[in-house]
N, CA, C and O of each residue as an XYZ file, in Angstrom:
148
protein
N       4.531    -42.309     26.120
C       4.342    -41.424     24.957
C       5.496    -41.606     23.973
O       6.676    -41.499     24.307
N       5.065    -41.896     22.709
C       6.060    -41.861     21.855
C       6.225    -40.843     20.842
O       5.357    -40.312     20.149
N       8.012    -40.570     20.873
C       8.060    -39.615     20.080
C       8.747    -40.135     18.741
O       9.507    -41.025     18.359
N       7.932    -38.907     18.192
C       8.119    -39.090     16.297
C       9.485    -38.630     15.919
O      10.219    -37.847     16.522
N       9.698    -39.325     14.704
C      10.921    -39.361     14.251
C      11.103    -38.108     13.606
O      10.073    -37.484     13.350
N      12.300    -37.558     13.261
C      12.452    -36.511     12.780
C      11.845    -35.838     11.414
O      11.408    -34.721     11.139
N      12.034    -37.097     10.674
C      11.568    -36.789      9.718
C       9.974    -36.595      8.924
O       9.598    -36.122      7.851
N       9.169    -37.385     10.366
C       8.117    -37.771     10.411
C       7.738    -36.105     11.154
O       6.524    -35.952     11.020
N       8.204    -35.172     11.686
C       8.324    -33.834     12.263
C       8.154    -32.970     11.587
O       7.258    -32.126     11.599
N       9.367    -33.162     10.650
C       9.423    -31.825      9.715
C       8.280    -31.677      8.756
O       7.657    -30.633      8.563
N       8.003    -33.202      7.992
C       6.918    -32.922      6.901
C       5.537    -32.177      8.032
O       4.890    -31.230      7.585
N       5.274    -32.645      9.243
C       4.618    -32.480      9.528
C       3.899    -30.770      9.558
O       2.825    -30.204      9.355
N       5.856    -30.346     10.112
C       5.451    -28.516     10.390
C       5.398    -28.012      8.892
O       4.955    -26.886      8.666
N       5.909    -28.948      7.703
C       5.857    -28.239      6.097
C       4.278    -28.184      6.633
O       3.805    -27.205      7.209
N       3.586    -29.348      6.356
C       2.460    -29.474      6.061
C       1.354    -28.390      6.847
O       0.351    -28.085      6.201
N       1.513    -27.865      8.097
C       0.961    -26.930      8.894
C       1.240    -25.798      7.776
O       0.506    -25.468      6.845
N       2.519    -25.294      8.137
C       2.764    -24.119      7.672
C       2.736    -23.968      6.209
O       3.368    -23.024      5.734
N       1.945    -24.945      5.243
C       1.288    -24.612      3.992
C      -0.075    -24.430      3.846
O      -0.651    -23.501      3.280
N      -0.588    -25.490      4.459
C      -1.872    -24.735      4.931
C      -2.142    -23.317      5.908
O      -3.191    -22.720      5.664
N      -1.581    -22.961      6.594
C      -1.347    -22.042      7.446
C      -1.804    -20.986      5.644
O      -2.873    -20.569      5.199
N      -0.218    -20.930      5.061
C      -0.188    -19.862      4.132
C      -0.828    -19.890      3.290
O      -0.894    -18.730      2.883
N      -1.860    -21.004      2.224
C      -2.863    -21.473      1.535
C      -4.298    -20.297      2.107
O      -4.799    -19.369      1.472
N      -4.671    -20.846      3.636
C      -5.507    -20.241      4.091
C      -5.255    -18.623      3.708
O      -5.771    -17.987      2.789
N      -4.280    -18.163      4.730
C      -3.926    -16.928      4.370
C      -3.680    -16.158      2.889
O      -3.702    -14.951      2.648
N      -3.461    -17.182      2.079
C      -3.792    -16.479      0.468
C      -5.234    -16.419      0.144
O      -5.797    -15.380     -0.200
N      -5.888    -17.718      0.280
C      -7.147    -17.698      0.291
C      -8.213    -16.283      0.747
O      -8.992    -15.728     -0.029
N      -7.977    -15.900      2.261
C      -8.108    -14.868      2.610
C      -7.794    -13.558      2.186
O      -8.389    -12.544      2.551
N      -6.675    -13.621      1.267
C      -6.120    -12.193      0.750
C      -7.128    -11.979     -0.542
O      -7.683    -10.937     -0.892
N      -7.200    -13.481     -1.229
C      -8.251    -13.125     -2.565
C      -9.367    -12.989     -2.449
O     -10.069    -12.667     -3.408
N      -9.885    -13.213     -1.148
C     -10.908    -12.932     -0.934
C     -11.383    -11.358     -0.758
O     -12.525    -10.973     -1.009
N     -10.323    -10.526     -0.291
C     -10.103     -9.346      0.076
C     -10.290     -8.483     -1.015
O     -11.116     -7.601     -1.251
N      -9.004     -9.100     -1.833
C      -9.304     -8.697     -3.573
C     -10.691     -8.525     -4.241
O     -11.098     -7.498     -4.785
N     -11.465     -9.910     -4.086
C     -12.544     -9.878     -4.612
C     -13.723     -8.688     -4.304
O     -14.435     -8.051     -5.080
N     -13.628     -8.678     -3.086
C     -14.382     -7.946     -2.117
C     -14.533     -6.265     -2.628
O     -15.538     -5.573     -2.791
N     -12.862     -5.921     -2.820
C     -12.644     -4.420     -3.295
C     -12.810     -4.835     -4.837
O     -12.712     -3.740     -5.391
N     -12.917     -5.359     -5.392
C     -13.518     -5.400     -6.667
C     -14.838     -5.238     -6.865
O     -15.508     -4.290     -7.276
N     -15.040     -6.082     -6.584
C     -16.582     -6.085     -6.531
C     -17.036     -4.889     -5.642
O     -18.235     -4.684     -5.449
């Protein structure tokens, strides 16, 4: 098993944890919309 380089790591957890929070905004405007409507 090979392990990834560090730097090849970090973008990786950016990249999770923007989608992670993307989703979760996504979800909030949806919420918005919802009590609007």
């Amino acid at each position: 098993m090979k392990t990834m380089p560090k730097e090849k790591m970090i973008t990786f957890m950016i990249t999770i944890v923007a989608r992670i929070s993307f989703l979760t905004a996504m979800i909030d405007i949806g919420d918005i919309m919802l009590v609007l409507v």
